[in-house]
C-alpha positions as CSV (number, residue, x, y, z in Angstrom):
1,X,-25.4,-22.1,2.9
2,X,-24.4,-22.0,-0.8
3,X,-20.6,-21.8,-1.9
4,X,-18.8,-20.3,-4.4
5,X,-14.7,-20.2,-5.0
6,X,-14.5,-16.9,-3.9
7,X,-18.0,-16.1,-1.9
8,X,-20.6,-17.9,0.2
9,X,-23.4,-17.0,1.4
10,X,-25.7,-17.9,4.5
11,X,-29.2,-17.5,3.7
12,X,-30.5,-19.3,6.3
13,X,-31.5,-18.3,9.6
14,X,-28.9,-20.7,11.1
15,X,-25.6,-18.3,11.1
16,X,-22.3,-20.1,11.7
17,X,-20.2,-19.8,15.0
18,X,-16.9,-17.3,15.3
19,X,-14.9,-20.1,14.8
20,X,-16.8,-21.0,11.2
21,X,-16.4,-17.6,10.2
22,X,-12.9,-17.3,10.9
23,X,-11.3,-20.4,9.1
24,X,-13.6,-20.4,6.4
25,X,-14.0,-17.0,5.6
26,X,-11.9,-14.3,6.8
27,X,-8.4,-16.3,6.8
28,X,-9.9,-18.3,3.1
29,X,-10.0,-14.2,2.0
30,X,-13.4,-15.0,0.8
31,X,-17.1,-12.7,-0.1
32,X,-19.5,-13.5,2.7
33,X,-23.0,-12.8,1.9
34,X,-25.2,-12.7,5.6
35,X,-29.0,-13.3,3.7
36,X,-30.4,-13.7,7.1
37,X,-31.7,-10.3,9.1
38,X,-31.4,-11.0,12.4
39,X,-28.1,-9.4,12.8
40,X,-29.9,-6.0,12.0
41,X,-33.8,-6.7,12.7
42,X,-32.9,-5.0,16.0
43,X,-31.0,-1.8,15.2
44,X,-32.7,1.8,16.0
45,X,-31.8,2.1,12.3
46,X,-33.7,-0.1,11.1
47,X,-37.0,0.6,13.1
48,X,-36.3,4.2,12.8
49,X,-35.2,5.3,9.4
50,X,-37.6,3.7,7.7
51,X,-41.2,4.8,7.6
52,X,-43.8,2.5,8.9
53,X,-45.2,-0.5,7.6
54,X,-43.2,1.0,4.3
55,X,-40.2,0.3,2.2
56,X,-39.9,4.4,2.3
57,X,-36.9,6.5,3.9
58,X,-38.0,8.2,7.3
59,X,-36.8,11.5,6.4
60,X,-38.7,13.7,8.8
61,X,-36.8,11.8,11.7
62,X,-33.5,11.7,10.4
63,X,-33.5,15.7,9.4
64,X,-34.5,16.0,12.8
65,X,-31.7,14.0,14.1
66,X,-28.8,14.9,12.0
67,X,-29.9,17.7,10.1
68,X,-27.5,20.1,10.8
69,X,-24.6,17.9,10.7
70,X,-21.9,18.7,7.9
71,X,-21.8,15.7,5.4
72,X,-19.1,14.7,2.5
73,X,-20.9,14.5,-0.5
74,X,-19.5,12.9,-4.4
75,X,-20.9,14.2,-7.6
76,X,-21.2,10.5,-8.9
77,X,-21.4,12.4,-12.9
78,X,-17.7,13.6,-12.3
79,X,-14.8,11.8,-12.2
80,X,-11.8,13.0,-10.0
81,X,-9.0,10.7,-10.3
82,X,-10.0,7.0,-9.6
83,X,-13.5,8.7,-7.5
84,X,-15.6,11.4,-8.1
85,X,-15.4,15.0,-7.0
86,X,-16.8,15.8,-3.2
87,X,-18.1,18.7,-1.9
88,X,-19.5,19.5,1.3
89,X,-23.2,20.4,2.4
90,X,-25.7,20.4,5.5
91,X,-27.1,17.3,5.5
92,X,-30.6,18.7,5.7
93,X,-29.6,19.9,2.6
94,X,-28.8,16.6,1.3
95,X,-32.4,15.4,2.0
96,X,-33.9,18.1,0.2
97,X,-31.7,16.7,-3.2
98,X,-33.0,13.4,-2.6
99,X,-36.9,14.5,-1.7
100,X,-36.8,16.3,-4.2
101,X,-35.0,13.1,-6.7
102,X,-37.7,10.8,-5.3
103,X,-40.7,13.2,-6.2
104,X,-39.3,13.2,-10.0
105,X,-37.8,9.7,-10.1
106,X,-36.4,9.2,-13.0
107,X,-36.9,12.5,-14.9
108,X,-34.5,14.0,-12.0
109,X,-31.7,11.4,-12.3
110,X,-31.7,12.0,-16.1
111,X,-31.2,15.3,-15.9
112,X,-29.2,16.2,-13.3
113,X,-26.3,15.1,-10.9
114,X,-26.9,12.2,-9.2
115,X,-25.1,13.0,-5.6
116,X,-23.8,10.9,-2.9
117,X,-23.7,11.0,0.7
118,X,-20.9,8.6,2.0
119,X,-17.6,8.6,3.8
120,X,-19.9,10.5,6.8
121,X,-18.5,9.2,10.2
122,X,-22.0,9.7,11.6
123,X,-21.2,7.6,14.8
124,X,-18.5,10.2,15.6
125,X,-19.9,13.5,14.4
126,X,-23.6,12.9,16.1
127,X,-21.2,11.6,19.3
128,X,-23.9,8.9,18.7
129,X,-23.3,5.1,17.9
130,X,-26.4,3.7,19.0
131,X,-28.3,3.1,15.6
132,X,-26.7,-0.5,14.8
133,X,-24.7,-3.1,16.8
134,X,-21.6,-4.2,15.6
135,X,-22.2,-7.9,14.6
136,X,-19.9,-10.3,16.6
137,X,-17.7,-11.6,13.3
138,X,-16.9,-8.4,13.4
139,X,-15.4,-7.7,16.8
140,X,-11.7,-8.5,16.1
141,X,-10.7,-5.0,14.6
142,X,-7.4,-4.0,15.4
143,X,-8.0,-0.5,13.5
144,X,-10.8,0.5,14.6
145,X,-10.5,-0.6,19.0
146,X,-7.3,1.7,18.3
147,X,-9.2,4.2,16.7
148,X,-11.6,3.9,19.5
149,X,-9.0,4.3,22.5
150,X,-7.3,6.9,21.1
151,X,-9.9,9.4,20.1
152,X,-9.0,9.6,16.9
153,X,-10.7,9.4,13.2
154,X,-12.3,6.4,12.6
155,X,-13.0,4.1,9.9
156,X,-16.7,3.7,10.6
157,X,-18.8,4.9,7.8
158,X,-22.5,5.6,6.3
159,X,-23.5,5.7,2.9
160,X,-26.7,7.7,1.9
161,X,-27.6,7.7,-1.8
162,X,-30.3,7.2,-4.7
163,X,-31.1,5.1,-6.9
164,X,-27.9,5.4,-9.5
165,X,-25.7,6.3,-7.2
166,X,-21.7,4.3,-7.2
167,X,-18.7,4.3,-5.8
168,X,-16.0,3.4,-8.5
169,X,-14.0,0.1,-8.5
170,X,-11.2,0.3,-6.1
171,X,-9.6,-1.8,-3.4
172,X,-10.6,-0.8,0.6
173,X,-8.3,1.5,2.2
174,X,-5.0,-0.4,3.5
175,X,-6.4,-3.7,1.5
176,X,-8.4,-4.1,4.4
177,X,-11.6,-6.2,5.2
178,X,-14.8,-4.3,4.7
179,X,-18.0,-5.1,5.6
180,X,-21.7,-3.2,4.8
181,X,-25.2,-3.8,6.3
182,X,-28.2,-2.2,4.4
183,X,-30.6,-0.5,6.4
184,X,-33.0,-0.2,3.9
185,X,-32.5,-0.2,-0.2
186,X,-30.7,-2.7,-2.5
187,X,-27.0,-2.5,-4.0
188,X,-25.4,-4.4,-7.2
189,X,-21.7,-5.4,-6.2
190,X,-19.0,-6.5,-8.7
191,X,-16.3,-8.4,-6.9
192,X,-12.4,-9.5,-9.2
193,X,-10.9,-11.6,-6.8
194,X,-7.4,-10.7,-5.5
195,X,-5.5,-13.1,-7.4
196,X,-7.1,-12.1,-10.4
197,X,-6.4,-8.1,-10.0
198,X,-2.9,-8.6,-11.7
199,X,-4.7,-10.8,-14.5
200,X,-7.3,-7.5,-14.9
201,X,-4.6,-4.8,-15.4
202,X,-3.0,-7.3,-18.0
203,X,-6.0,-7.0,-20.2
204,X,-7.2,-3.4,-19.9
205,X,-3.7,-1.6,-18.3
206,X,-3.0,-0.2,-14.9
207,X,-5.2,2.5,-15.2
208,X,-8.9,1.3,-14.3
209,X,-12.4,2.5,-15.2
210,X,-14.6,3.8,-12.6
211,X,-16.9,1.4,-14.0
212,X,-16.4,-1.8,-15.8
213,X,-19.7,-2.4,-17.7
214,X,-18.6,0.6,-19.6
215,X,-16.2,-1.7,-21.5
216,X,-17.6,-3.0,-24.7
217,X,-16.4,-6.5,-24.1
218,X,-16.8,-6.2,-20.0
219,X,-18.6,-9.9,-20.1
220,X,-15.7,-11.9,-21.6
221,X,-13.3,-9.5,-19.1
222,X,-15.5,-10.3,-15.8
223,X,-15.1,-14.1,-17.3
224,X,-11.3,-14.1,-17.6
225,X,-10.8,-12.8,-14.1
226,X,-13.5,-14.7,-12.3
227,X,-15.4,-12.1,-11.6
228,X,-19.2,-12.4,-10.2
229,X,-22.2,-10.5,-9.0
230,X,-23.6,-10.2,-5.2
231,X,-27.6,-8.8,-5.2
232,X,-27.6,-6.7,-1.3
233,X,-30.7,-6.4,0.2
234,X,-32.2,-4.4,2.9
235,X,-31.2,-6.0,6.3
236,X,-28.1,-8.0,4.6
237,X,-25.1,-8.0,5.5
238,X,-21.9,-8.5,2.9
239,X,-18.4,-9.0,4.1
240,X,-16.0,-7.7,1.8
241,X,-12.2,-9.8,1.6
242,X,-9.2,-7.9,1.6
243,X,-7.3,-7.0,-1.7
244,X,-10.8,-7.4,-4.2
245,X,-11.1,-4.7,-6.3
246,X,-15.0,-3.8,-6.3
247,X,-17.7,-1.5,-7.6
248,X,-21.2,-1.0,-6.0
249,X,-24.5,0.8,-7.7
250,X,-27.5,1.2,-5.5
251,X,-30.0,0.1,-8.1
252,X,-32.5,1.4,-5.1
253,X,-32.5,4.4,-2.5
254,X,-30.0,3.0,0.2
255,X,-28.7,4.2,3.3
256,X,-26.0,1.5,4.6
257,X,-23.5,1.2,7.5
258,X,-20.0,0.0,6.3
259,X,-16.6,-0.7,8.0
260,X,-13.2,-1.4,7.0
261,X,-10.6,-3.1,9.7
262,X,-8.3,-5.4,10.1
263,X,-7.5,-8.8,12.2
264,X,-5.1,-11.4,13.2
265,X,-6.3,-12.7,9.7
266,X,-5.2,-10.1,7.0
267,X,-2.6,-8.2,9.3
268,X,0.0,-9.5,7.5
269,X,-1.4,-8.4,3.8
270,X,-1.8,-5.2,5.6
271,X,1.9,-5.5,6.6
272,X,2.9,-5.9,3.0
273,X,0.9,-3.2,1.1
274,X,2.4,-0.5,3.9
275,X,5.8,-2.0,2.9
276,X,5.1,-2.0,-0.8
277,X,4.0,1.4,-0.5
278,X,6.6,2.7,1.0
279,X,8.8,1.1,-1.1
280,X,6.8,3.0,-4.2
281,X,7.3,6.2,-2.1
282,X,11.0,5.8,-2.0
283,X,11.6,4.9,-5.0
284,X,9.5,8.1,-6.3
285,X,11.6,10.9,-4.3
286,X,15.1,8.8,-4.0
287,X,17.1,11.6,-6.0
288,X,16.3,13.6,-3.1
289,X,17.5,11.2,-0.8
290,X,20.8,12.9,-0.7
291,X,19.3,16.8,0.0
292,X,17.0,15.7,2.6
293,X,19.2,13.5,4.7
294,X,18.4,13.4,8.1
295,X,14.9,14.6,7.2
296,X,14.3,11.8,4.6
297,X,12.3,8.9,7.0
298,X,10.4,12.0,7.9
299,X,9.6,13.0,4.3
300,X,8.8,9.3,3.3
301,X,6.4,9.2,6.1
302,X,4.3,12.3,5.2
303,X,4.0,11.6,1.9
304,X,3.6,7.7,3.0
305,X,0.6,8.7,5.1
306,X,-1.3,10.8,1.9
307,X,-0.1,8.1,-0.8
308,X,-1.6,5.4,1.6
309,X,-3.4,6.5,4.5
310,X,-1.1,5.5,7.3
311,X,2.6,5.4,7.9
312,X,4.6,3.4,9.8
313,X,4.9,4.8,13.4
314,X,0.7,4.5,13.0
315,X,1.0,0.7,12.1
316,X,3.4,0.2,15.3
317,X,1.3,2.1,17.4
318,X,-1.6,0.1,16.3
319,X,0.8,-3.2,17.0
320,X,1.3,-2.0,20.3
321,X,-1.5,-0.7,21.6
322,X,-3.0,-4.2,21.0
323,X,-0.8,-6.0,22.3
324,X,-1.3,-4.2,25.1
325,X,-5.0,-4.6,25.3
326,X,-4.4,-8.7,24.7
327,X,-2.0,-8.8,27.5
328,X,-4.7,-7.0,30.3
329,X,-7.9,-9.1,28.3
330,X,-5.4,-12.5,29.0
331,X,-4.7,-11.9,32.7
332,X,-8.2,-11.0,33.1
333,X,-9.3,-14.7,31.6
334,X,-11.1,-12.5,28.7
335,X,-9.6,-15.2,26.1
336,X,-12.0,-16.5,23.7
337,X,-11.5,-18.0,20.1
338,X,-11.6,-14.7,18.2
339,X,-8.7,-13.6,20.5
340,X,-6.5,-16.5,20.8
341,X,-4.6,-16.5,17.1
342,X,-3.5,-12.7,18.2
343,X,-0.5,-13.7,20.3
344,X,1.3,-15.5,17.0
345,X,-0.2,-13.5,14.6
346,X,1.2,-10.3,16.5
347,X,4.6,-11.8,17.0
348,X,5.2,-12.8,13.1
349,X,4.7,-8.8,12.3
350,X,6.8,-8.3,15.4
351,X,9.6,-10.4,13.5
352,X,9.4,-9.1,10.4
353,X,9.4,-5.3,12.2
354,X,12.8,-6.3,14.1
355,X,14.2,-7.8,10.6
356,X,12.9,-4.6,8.6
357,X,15.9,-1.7,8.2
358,X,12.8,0.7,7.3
359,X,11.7,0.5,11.2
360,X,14.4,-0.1,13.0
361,X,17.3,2.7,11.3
362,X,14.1,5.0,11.6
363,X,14.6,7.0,14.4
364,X,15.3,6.6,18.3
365,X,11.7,6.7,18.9
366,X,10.0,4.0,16.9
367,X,13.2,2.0,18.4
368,X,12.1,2.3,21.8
369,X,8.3,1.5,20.4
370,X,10.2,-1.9,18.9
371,X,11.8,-2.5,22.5
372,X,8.6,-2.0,24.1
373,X,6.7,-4.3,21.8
374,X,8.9,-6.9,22.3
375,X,8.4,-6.9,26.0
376,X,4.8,-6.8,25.6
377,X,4.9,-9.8,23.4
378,X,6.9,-12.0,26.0
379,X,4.6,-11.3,29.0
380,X,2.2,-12.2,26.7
381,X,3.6,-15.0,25.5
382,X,4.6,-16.2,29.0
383,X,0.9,-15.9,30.3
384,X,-0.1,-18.1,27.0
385,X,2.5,-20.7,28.1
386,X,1.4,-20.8,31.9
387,X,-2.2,-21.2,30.8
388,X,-1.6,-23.2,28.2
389,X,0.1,-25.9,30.8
């Protein structure tokens, strides 16, 4: 195990426990670095995407699988606000871009756009999630076992690209933890801490490169805000802390399977950048306040939802719907570590919900959502107590 301030990594085949994990990674808001590949020596992906005996992609088998799937693809030459443009193409068509990228190496990449695959809920377009196996740090993810239940869109992702190929530095969806496995291929990270983010804007400005090593004095900048280099192998698993803004080149062919979610750990920051942004959104259309009246929360909340990617009734329903699923997993004697800091972590955003004129003056609805909460929260309280004595 070696440490760092901000990152550690275990490069041993001894992994820590849940409990290891948890206090000295995910509630320290730390980079995690899994060198170890037994978490993903067993995955179909990783026996069958990759050619035999070979570090090559297994193309034949994966156009064959998902060929005629629709897939988001980025033009990784064009820049479209803080990303890069996306289009839209049969994934079999994807695969004859990168054959044909691999065939000419570099001469290709020199010459033309270099085009990336990611974003693709694969699991949920191919109705199939059998390729990996979600690792068990990973297993206390409020967004995504809502996601889950509900049927909706979720926040489970693969990446598909060439050498060259980026995704801007940005901070996850929500601020939320991420974490990324490669299948096969290698990727350069650059991690600025979250206490440094502030310290970055305050030497280059609000407005951010899409990629820092294009500024000519980016060594001394990195320096000043602490920030540091992870090298991702194939079979490697990175676990990336909420809030750190990040950029990541795969300096190889990659294909990688990534997640972003939150826990009993970082629901609270979660909390706060919802708040914060709503707080931006308000402050953006508050001369119309007046005009739109009754229809204001409502108006907040739409433009909430594409300024940040959730709105509030989505973050109660994701409160509840928890809650709910603790309360059945406690009576059943489910209750294991990873589980047992939900009931107070749950009932500090309860409190701050209840004390919070943006929920409760929102509308009868997310009132009664507040009331039910709360009962759910003392039955589960009560059966913490009963077991507790």
């Amino acid at each position: 195990m070696e440490f760092h301030p901000y990152f550690i990594i275990y490069s041993g085949q001894q992994l820590p426990s849940y409990e290891e994990f948890y206090n000295n990674v995910m509630k320290k808001n730390i980079a995690c670095l899994f060198r170890s590949q037994s978490l993903t020596e067993q995955w179909k992906s990783r026996k069958e995407w990759i050619a035999n005996n070979t570090d090559d992609i297994n193309f034949d088998h994966l156009v064959n699988k998902y060929g005629t799937l629709t897939v988001p693809v980025y033009n990784c030459n064009e820049k479209h606000f803080n990303s890069n443009t996306k289009t839209e193409m049969l994934f079999n068509e994807y695969v004859d871009y990168w054959r044909n990228v691999i065939k000419n190496d570099e001469q290709t990449l020199n010459t033309s756009n270099i085009l990336y695959l990611k974003d693709w809920h694969l699991a949920q377009d191919s109705n199939c999630d059998d390729f990996y196996e979600l690792p068990v740090f990973f297993e206390s993810d409020y967004l995504n076992e809502y996601c889950q239940d509900e049927q909706i869109t979720d926040f489970k992702f693969t990446y598909i690209g060439p050498k060259g190929s980026y995704t801007p530095l940005h901070i996850d969806v929500f601020g939320s933890f991420s974490w990324s496995a490669n299948i096969i291929g290698t990727k350069r990270w650059l991690m600025i801490p979250e206490p440094y983010v502030k310290t970055l804007k305050q030497l280059i400005g609000e407005i951010l490169p899409h990629n820092l090593y294009t500024l000519p004095n980016y060594k001394e900048i990195i320096e000043k805000v602490h920030g540091f280099e992870i090298i991702q192998k194939s079979g490697e698993i990175l676990f990336v802390p909420s809030g750190y803004l990040h950029q990541v080149e795969n300096i190889e062919h990659t294909i990688s399977v990534n997640h972003n979610w939150f826990n009993a750990c970082n629901l609270d920051r979660i909390y706060s950048n919802l708040m914060n942004a709503l707080n931006d959104v308000q402050n953006e259309i508050n001369d119309l306040k007046d005009d739109l009246m009754d229809e204001w929360n409502e108006m907040c909340d739409k433009i909430l939802t594409i300024h940040f990617g959730m709105n509030r009734a989505y973050f109660l329903n994701i409160i509840r719907h928890i809650v709910t699923k603790r309360l059945l997993r406690r009576q059943s004697n489910e209750w294991e570590f990873r589980y047992k800091n939900d009931i107070e972590c749950l009932s500090k955003i309860y409190g701050k919900i209840l004390l919070n004129e943006n929920f409760i003056t929102k509308n009868n609805d997310d009132w009664k959502n507040c009331e039910l909460l709360k009962n759910l929260l003392e039955k589960l309280t009560t059966s913490q107590k009963k077991i507790s004595n």
